[in-house]
Steps between C-alpha positions, in 0.01 A plus 500: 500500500784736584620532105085621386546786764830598320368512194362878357149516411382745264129585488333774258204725442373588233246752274433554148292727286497500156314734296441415108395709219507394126841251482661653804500406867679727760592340798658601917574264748510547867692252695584419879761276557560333829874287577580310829871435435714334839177591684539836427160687334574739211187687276531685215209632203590568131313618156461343216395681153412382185364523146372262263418515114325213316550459182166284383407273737781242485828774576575766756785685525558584875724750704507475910721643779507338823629700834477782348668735765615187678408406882248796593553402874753725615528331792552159385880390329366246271542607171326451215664564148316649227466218218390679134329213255410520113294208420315335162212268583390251205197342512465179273163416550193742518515618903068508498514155433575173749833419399802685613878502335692814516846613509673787689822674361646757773820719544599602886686788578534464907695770686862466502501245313575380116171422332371124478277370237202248578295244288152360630184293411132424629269172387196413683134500462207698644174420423148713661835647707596219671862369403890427534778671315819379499823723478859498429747728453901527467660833557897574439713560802642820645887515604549485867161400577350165367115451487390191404534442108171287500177569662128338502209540651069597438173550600169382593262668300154515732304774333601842629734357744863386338747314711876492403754302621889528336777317657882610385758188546848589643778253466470502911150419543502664839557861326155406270261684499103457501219812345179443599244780418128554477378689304121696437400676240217692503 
């Protein structure tokens, strides 16, 4: 029992609004992040922006920064980078119909860091929105900090409610690390 109570635990707040008009979406985060680290509590809140533009209904093109103005808890040292992303979604199937199969092409341009290039996909099914998608994804690594190259993961479709699970392998499985989210979208 002694090595779970060493181990950091991350949980994290969050809420979306998107607005659309026409092809374009607009999107802001707000985020509270919580860390127990060595038994020690740390908090911290970020923003998120983003836009969108879809190109028919089977392509976006997307833009997002994360932390933007980094850890706005002046009181708390955990820090959270900003992390810039430029991102092409393809869908390969109609997205009104049952069937899912996309892909996800995506630069990242973190802070302080060189940028890193990702590749994803999504298959599933959701029928009268009720449903499992699958995902996978394999993203290039950064110099002097190694993320893992693979990850996997995806969601319970139940209606409005969407649960997502991602899980990304680390050649010591004690450093791996488990996403579990729920989502509601109303």
């Amino acid at each position: 029992m002694s090595g779970l109570a060493t181990n950091p635990t991350e949980l994290l707040g969050a809420a979306s609004l998107v607005y659309r008009f026409g092809l374009i979406a607009l999107g802001a985060t707000g985020k509270e992040l919580r860390l127990t680290s060595a038994g020690v509590p740390e908090r911290a809140a970020g923003v998120d922006l983003g836009v969108a533009v879809a190109i028919f209904d089977i392509l976006a093109l997307a833009y997002s920064v994360q932390n933007l103005g980094g850890n706005l808890m002046n009181s708390s040292a955990v820090a959270m980078p900003r992390l810039s992303r430029f991102g092409f979604t393809m869908n390969y199937v109609d997205p009104q119909e049952s069937f899912r199969l996309l892909s996800v092409l995506e630069v990242q341009w973190p802070e302080g860091r060189s940028s890193r290039v990702v590749l994803g996909g999504e298959a599933g099914t959701v029928i009268k929105g009720v449903g499992v998608v699958g995902r996978l994804a394999y993203g290039s690594r950064w110099v002097g900090y190694q993320p893992a190259a693979v990850t996997y993961g995806g969601s319970v479709v139940l209606g409005r409610v969407i649960a997502d699970y991602a899980f990304e392998p680390t050649p010591a499985l004690a450093d791996s690390r488990h996403r579990i989210g729920l989502r509601l979208a109303l």
